[in-house]
C-alpha positions as CSV (number, residue, x, y, z in Angstrom):
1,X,110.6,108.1,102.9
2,X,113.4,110.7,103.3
3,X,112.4,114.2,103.6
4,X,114.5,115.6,100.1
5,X,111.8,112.9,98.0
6,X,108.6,114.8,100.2
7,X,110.2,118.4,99.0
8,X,109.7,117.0,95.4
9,X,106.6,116.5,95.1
10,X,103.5,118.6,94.4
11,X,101.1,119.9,96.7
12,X,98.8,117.4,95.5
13,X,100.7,114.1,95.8
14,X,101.8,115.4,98.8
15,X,97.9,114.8,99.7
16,X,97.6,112.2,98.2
17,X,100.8,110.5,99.5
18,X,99.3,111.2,103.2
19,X,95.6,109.7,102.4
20,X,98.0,106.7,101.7
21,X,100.2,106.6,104.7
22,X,97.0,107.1,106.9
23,X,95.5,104.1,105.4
24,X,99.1,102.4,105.8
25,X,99.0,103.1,109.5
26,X,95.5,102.3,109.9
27,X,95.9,98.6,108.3
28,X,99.5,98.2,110.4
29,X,97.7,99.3,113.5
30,X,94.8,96.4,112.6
31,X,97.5,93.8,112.2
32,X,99.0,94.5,115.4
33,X,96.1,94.0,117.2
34,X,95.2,91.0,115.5
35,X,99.0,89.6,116.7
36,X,99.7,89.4,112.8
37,X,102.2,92.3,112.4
38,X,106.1,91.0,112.2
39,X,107.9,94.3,112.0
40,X,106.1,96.7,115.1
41,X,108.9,99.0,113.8
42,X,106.8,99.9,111.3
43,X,104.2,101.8,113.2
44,X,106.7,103.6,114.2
45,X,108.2,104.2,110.9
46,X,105.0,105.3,109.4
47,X,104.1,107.8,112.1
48,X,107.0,109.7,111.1
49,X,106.6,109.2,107.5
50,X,103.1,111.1,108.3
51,X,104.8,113.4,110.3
52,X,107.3,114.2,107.8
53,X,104.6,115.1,105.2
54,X,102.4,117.1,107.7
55,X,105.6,119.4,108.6
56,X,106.2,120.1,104.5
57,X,102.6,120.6,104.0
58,X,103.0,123.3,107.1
59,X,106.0,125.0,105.6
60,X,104.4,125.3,102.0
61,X,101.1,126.7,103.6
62,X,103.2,129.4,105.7
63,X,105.5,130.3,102.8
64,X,103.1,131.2,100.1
């Protein structure tokens, strides 16, 4: 997810939308333990995704 589609959205499916990549992360994390996960990049990829959103979540909070 690129960082102009998180500015887009509204406060609350920007919420939403990191409720969803928690879970995401959580099930990714389950199928790497269970040796079932193909791409590991995508941990990886997700964190940031999650990151991403926390940081635009931040900058609304401190602007308003």
């Amino acid at each position: 997810m690129r960082a102009t589609d998180i500015k887009n959205l509204t406060d609350a499916e920007l919420t939403e939308k990191l409720a969803e990549l928690k879970r995401q992360l959580f099930n990714l994390r389950f199928q790497h333990a269970s040796g079932q996960l193909s791409n590991p990049m995508a941990i990886n990829t997700c964190k940031k995704d999650i990151a991403r959103v926390n940081t635009e979540i931040r900058a609304r909070e401190l602007k308003a």
